[in-house]
Steps between C-alpha positions, in 0.01 A plus 500: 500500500593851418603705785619844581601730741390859530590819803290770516523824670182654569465881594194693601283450763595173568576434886256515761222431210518127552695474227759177606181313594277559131818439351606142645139453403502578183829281475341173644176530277746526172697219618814715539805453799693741648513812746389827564608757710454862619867714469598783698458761242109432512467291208486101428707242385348204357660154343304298341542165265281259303333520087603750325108601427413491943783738503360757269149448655720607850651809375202603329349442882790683635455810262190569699526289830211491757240747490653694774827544377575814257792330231701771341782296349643136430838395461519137366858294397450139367733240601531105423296301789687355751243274673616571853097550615214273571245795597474870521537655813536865621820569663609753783614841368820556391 
């Protein structure tokens, strides 16, 4: 099966908003492993693996996000899957 790896950095609105939560979510419905986590600067960090098409379908989710949350940018760099994750889990902040 084809797998890949995507980060995101997501910067808005994004902390306090229930954000993490809707996100690992999100993740588990799509099928996808991997982390997310809140960073210092107020924005969030997310790493996520699985299909190539559940990965689009989660940065298209990310690009908006739950309906409390206020996204006003997305930084995304693709990497090869490394297969290191059996879930998705939100992780302390960095």
């Amino acid at each position: 099966m084809d797998r890949r790896r995507t980060v995101l950095r997501i910067r808005g609105r994004v902390q306090g908003v229930f954000f993490r939560e809707s996100t690992r979510t999100e993740a588990l419905r799509l099928g996808l492993t991997g982390w997310v986590r809140n960073l210092s600067d107020g924005s969030v960090e997310a790493l996520a693996e699985g299909p190539p098409e559940a990965l689009e379908d989660f940065v298209r989710w990310c690009h908006r996000g739950p309906p409390q949350a206020q996204v006003t940018g997305v930084e995304r760099a693709d990497t090869p899957a490394q297969g290191e994750f059996t879930t998705f889990i939100v992780e302390r902040s960095s």
